[in-house]
C-alpha positions as CSV (number, residue, x, y, z in Angstrom):
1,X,-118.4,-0.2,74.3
2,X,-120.2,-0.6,71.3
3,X,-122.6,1.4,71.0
4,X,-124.7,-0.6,67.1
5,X,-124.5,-3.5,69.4
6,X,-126.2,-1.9,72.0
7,X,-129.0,0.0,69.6
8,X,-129.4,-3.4,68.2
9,X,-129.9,-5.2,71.3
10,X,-132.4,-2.6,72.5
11,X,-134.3,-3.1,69.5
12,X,-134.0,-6.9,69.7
13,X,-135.6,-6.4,72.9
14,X,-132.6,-7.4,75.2
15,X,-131.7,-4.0,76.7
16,X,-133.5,-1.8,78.1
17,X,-134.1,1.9,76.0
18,X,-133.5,3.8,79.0
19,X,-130.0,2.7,79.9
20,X,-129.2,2.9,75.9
21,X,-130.5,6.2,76.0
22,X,-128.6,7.1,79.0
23,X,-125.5,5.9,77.8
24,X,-125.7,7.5,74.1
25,X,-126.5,10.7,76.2
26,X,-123.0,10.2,78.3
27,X,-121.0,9.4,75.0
28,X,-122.6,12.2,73.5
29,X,-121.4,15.0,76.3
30,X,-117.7,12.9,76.1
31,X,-117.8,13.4,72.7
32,X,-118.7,17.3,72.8
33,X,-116.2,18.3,75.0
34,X,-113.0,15.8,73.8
35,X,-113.6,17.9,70.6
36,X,-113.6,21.1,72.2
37,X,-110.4,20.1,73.7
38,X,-108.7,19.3,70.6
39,X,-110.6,21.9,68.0
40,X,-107.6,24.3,68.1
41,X,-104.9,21.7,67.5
42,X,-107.2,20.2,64.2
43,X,-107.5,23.7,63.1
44,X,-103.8,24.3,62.5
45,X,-103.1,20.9,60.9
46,X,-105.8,21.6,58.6
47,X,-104.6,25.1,57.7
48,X,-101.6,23.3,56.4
49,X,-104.1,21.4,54.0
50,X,-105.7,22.1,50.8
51,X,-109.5,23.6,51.4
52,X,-110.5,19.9,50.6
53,X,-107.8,16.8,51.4
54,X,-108.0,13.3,52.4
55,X,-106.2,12.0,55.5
56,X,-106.3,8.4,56.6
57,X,-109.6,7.5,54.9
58,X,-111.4,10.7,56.3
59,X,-112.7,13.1,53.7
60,X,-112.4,16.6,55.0
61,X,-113.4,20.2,54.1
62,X,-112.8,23.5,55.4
63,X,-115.7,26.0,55.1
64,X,-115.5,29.9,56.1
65,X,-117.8,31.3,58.8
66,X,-120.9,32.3,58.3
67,X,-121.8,35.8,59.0
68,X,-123.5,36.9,62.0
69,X,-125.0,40.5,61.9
70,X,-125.7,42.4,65.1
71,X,-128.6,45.5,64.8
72,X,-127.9,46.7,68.5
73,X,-126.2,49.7,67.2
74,X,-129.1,50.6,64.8
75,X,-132.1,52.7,66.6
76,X,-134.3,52.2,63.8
77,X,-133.8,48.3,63.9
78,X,-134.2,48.0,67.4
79,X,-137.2,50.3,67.5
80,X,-138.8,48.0,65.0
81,X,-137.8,44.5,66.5
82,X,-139.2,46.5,69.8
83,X,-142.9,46.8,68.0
84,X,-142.4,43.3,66.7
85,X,-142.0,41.8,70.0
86,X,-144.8,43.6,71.7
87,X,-147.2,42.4,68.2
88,X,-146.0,39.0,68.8
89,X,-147.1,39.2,72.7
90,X,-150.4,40.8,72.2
91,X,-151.2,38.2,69.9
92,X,-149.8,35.2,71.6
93,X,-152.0,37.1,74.6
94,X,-155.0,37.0,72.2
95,X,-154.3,33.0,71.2
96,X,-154.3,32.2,75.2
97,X,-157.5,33.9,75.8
98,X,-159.2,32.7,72.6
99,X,-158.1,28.7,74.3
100,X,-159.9,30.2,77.1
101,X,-163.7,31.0,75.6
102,X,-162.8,35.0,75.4
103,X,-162.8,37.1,72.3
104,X,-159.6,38.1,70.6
105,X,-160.0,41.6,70.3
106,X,-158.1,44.8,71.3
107,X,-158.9,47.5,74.1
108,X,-160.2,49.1,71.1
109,X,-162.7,46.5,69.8
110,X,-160.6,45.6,67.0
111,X,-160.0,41.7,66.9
112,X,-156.2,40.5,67.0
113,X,-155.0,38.1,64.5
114,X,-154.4,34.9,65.8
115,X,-151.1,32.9,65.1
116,X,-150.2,29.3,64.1
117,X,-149.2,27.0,66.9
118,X,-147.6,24.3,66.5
119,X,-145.5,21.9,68.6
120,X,-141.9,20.2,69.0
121,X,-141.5,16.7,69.8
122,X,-141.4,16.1,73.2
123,X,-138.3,15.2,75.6
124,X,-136.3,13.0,77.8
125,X,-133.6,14.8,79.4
126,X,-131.0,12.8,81.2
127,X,-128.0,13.2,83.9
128,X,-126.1,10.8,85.5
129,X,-127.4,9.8,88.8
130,X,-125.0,11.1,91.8
């Protein structure tokens, strides 16, 4: 299938959005998972490459890992991210009530800090009928 033709006949009006969409979505999860399948095989060709090389009019480039840190281990870190969360709670409590006509304030009186909200775009999830 080709898939510019079929963006271009949605927006020429001669498709419908919804099966574009749902097909995209199809070729998208095809896509995913055919590259999954082959990731270790491309991995060792590529070792046997330069960090950056050319092959078959494809530009490619290997780039290390990134690190990923993990604070489990540290009390002090955990302790802190546990204060955090409970912060982050009360005042996403506070926001809710505040929406609601009621006074942002503590048990104590003291008023709660409000936080930003903002929001994502919405949407359209979409599975293959059965």
């Amino acid at each position: 299938m080709d898939l510019e033709q079929l963006v271009q006949d949605v927006l020429d009006g001669n498709e419908s959005p919804l099966l574009a969409w749902g097909v995209l979505a199809d070729f998208e999860k095809t896509i995913k998972k055919c590259k999954a399948e082959i990731r270790e095989a491309v991995e060792i060709e590529a070792d046997k490459e330069d960090k950056n090389f050319n092959y078959r009019g494809y530009e490619f480039e290997r780039r290390n890992g990134s690190i990923q840190w993990n604070f489990s281990q540290c009390q002090e870190v955990v302790e802190a991210e546990n204060l955090l969360r409970i912060a982050k709670e009360k005042a996403k409590q506070a926001y809710k009530a505040n929406q609601n006509g009621i006074l942002n304030v503590s048990k104590d009186g003291e008023l709660i800090d409000l936080p930003t909200v903002t929001y994502k775009k919405d949407s359209l999830i979409v599975k293959q009928a059965k």
